[in-house]
C-alpha positions, 0 to 999 in steps of 0.5 A: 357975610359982608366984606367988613365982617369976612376981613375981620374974621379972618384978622381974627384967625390971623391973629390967633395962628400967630400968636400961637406961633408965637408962643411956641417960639417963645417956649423954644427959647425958654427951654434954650435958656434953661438948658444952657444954664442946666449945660453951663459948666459944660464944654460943649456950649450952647446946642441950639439945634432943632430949637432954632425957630425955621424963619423961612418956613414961618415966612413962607406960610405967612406969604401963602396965608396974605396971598389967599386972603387976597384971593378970599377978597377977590382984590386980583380982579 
């Protein structure tokens, strides 16, 4: 498989995990929104724990990701 070809696919499933990261997220917050309108005559406030995305677990995969990507192309020779 040529170089422009290999980079493509693997833009291709770059793309596809984070928009898939994404969407959880995306989910994450909606179901934050909606229990903090269900919990909104409630003293308690907004309980966000466990629906916080981790940013630096998401970072730390993305490092790992592009550094091997860069390995995949051999550009670290």
């Amino acid at each position: 498989m040529d170089k422009k070809k290999r980079a493509a696919a693997m833009a291709a499933v770059y793309a596809h995990i984070k928009t898939s990261e994404e969407r959880k997220v995306q989910a994450l917050a909606e179901q934050a929104e909606q229990k903090d309108a269900a919990g909104a005559g409630s003293s308690k406030g907004r309980d966000f724990l466990g629906l916080v995305p981790n940013i630096w677990g998401m970072a730390g995969r993305q490092s790992q990701m592009q550094a091997n990507t860069m390995m995949q192309l051999r550009m670290f020779r």
